[in-house]
C-alpha positions as CSV (number, residue, x, y, z in Angstrom):
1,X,0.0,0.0,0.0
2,X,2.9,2.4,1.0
3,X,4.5,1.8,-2.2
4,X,1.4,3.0,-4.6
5,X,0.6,5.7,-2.2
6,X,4.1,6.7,-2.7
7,X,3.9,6.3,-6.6
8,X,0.4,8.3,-6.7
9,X,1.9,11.1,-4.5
10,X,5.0,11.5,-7.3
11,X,2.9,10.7,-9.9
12,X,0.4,13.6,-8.8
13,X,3.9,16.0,-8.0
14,X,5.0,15.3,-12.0
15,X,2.0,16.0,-13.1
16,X,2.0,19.7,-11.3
17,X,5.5,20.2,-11.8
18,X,4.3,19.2,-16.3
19,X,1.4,21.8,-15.3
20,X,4.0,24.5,-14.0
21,X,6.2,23.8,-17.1
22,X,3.3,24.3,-19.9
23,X,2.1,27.2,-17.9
24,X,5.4,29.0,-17.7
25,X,6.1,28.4,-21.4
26,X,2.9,30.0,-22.4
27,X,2.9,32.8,-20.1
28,X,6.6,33.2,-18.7
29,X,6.6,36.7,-17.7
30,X,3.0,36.1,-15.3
31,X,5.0,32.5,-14.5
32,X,7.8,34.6,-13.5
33,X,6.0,37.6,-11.7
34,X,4.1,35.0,-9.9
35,X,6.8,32.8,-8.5
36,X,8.6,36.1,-7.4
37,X,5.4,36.8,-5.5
38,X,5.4,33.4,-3.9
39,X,8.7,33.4,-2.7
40,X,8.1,36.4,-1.3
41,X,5.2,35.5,0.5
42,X,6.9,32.4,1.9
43,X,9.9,34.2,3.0
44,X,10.7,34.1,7.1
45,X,8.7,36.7,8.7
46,X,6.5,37.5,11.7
47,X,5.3,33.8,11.2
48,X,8.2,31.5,10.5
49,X,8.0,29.3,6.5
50,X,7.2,26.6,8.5
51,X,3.8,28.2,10.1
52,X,3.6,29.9,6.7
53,X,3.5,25.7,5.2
54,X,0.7,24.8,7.3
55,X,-1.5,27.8,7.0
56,X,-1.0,27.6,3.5
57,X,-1.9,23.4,4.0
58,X,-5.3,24.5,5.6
59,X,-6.2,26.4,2.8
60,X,-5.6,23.6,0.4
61,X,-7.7,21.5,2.2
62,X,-10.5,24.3,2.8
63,X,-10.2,24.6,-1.2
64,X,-10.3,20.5,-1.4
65,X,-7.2,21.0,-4.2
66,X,-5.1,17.6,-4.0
67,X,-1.9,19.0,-6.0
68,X,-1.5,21.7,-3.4
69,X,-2.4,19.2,-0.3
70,X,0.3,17.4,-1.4
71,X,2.6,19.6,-2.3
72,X,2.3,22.0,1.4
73,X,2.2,18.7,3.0
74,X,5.6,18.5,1.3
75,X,6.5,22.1,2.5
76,X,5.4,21.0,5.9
77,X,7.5,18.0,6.5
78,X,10.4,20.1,4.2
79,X,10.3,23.1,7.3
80,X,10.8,20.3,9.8
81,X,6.8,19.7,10.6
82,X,6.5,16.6,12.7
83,X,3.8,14.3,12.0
84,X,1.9,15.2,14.8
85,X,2.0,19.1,14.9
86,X,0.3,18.7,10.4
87,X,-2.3,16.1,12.0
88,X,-3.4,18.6,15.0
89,X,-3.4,21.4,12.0
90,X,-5.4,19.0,9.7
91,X,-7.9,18.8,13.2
92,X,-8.3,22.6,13.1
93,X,-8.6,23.0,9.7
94,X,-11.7,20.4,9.5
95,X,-12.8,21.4,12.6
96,X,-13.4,25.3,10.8
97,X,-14.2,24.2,7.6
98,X,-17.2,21.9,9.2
99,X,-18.6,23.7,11.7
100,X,-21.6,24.7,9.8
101,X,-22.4,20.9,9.2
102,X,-21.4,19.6,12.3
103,X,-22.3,15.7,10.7
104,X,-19.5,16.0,8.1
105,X,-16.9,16.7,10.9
106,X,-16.2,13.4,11.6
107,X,-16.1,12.0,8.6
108,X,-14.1,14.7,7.5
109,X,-11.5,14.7,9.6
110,X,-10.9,10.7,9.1
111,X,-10.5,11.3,5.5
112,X,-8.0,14.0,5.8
113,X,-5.9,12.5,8.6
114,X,-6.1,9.3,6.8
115,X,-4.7,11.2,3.7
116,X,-2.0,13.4,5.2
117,X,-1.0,9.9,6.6
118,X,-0.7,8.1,3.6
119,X,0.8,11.2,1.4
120,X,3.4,11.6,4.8
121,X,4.4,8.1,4.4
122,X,4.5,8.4,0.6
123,X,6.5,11.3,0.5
124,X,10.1,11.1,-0.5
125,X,12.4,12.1,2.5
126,X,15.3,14.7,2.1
127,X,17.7,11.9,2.2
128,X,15.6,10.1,-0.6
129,X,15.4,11.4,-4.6
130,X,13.6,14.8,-4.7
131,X,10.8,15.8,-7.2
132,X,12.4,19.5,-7.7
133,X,9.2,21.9,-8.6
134,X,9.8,25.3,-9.4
């Protein structure tokens, strides 16, 4: 199971990082002015990159957008997130995102901590071959 989690999380990571490429060849300049804009935005500040990764997680999961799930899940474990501190997040987030229907909260919040588990476990470490995206 780990394995073809693994193999679905990189597959899913090309695929953006194929995404990312066709959009920068089409429109470089936005592609360029937009990356500046997101590095920018991540930089250390007030809050550090790695608070920065998991607010930026919760709003992936709020928007239900799997590339960016997995790829701030990424960011996460890549700022030194431990398991458990992108799990309590993953609580919170559900927690806000369900409070107006309070029978989907449970449900909810299984199906995401499940995920972030598997795509956790699937993720390559920094010691194992990186999926550079740009």
């Amino acid at each position: 199971m780990e394995t073809n989690s693994r193999k679905s999380t990189e597959d899913s990571l090309i695929k953006y990082k194929e995404g990312l490429g066709l959009f920068t060849q089409k429109m470089p300049e936005f592609a360029r002015q937009y990356n500046a804009f997101t590095e920018e935005c991540f930089k250390e500040g007030e809050l550090t990159q790695k608070q920065k990764q998991l607010i930026a997680l919760g709003i992936s999961i709020h928007a239900q957008d799997e590339y960016c799930i997995i790829y701030h899940t990424k960011g996460c474990l890549d700022q030194g997130c431990s398991e458990q501190e992108i799990l309590e997040a993953v609580e919170i987030i559900v927690c806000n995102c369900s409070f107006v229907n309070s029978m989907l909260f449970t449900s909810n919040l299984l199906f995401y901590k499940n995920r972030i588990n598997l795509m956790i476990t699937a993720l390559p470490t920094k010691n194992e071959r990186k999926i550079v995206l740009p």
